[in-house]
C-alpha positions in Angstrom: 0.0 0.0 0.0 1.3 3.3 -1.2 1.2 6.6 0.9 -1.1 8.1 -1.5 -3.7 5.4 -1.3 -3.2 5.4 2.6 -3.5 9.2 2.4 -7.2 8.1 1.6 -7.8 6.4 4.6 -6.9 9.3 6.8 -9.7 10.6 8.8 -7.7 14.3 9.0 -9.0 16.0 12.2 -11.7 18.8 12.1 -10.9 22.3 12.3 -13.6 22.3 15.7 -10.8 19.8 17.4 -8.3 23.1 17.5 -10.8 25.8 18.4 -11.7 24.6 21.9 -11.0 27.1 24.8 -9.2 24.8 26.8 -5.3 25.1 25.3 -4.3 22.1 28.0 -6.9 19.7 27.5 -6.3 20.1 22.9 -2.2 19.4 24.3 -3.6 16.1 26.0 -5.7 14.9 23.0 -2.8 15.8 20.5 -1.1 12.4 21.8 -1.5 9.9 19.7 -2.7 11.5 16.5 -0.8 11.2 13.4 1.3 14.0 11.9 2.1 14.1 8.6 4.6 16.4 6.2 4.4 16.0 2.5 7.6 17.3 0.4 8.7 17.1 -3.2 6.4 13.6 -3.2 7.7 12.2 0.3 5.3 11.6 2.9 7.7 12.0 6.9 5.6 11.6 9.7 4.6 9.8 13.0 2.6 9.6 16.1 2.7 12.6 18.5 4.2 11.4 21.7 4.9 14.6 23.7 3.6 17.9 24.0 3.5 21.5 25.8 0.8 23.8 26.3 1.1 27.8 25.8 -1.5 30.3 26.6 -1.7 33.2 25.1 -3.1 35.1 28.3 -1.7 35.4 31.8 0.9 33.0 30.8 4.7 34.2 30.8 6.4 31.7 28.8 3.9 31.9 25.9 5.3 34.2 23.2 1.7 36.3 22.8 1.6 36.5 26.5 -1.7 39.1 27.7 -2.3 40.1 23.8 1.8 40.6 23.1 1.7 41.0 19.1 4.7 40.8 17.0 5.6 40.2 13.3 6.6 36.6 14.9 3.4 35.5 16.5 1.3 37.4 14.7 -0.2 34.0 13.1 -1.0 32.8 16.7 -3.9 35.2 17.1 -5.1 33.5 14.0 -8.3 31.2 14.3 -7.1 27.5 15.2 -5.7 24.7 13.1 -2.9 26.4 12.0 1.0 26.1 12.2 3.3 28.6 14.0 6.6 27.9 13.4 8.9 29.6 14.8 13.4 29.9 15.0 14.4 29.4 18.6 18.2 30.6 18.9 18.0 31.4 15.2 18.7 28.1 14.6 16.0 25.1 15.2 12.8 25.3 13.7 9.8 24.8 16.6 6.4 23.7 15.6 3.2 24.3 17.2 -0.5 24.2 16.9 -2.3 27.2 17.2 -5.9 26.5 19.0 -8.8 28.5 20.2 -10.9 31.2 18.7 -9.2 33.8 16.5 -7.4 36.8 19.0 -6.6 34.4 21.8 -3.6 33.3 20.8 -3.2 29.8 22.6 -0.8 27.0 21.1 0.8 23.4 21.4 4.3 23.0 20.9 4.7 19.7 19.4 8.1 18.5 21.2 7.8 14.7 19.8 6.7 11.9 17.2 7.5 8.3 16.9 8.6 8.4 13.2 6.6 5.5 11.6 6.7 6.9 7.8 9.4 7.8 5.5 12.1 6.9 7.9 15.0 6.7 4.6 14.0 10.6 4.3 14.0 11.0 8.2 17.1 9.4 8.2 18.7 11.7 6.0 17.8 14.4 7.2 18.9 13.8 10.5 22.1 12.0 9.3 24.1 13.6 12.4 22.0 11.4 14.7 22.9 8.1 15.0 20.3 6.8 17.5 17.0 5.4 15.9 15.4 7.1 19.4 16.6 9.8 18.8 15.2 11.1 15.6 12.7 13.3 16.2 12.7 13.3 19.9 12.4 17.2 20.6 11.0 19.9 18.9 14.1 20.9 16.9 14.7 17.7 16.1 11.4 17.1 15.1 10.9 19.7 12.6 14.2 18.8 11.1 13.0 15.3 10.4 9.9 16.5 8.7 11.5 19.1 6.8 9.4 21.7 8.5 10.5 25.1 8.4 9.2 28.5 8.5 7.6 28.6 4.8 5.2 26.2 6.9 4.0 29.3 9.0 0.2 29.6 9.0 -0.6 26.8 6.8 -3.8 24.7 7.9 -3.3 21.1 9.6 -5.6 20.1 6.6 -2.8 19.7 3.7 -1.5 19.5 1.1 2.0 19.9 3.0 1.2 19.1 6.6 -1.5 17.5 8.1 -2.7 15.9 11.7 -5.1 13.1 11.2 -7.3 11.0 14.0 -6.7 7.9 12.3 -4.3 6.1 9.7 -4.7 3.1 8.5 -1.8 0.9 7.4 -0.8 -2.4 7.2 -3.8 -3.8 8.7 -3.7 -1.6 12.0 -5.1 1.5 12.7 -3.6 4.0 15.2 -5.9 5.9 17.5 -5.9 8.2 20.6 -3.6 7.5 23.5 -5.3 6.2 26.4 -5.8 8.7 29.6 -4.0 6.3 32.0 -0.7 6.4 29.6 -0.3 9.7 29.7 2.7 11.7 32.0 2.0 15.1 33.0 5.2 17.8 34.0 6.3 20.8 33.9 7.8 22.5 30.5 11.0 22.6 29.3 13.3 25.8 29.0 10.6 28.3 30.0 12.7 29.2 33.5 12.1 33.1 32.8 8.6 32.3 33.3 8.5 32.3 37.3 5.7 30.9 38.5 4.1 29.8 34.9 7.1 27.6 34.4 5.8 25.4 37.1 2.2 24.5 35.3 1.8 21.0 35.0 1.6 21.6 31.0 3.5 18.9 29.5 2.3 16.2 28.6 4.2 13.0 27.6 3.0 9.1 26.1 3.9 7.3 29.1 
């Protein structure tokens, strides 16, 4: 079975899955779907394994923190089920979700997939990292295996180039939403200058 014909069986998820209020809750639910790149006729993807939620108000580590607006996260006050992808260090490519109503400005960071598709292209694109584990295990690393970059900003979960799906179907198995009970909640990573906000139990991890 191809990647286009398994394309076909993908249920993709609804632009009413990313528009709830509840940033934390979308984070939790983001386990276990499927995310998908498609590049110069290569399909890259996996299942989500690990996320972080951001609010956009009256929370300091989020980047549109209390209605900040900047030519950078402009595209998170944008309706949700769209990418913000952002450079951290001017360096790694960092993709999130943006969720919620347009002007609230709430996101996911995706931090983690297990790669189940295209791993010869994942591979090569992260030819510096020997460890199969290791592939796309953090958000840099991540977007690197994907190929996703900032040309990605503000395009829909829906396709053609990126999509997040509730089911895939493939080789007689079907992949579906991770299981409360298997989930690990903790703190986020790197978001010290956030004082107390750094402390929310916003991470959330396939246990």
């Amino acid at each position: 079975m191809t990647m286009i014909t398994e394309i076909k069986n993908t249920q993709i998820l609804p632009r009413e899955f990313y528009i709830r209020d509840d940033v934390t809750l979308i984070a939790r639910d983001l386990l276990g779907k499927i995310i998908l790149t498609y590049i110069e006729g290569v399909y890259t993807g996996g299942i989500i394994t690990e996320t972080e939620a951001y609010a956009g108000n009256n929370d300091r580590a989020c980047h549109a923190n209390n209605g900040k607006r900047t030519a950078r996260t402009e595209v998170m006050y944008a309706r949700g089920g769209v990418a913000y992808v952002y450079l951290c260090y001017g360096l790694h490519s960092m993709l999130n979700v943006v969720t919620n109503e347009e002007g609230k400005a709430d996101a996911v960071l995706i931090r983690a997939i297990k790669p189940l598709w295209g791993l010869a292209c994942i591979r090569k694109r992260r030819i510096s990292q020997k460890k199969e584990n290791l592939l796309c295990s953090g958000p840099g690393a991540l977007a690197q295996a994907l190929g996703i970059d900032k040309k990605m900003n503000g395009l829909p979960f829906a396709g053609p180039q990126i999509f997040i799906a509730e089911k895939w179907c493939t080789g007689g198995k079907s992949y579906l939403a991770v299981k409360p009970d298997k989930v690990i909640v903790s703190q986020r990573i790197g978001v010290a200058y956030a004082g107390e906000d750094a402390l929310l139990p916003w991470r959330f991890i396939v246990g």
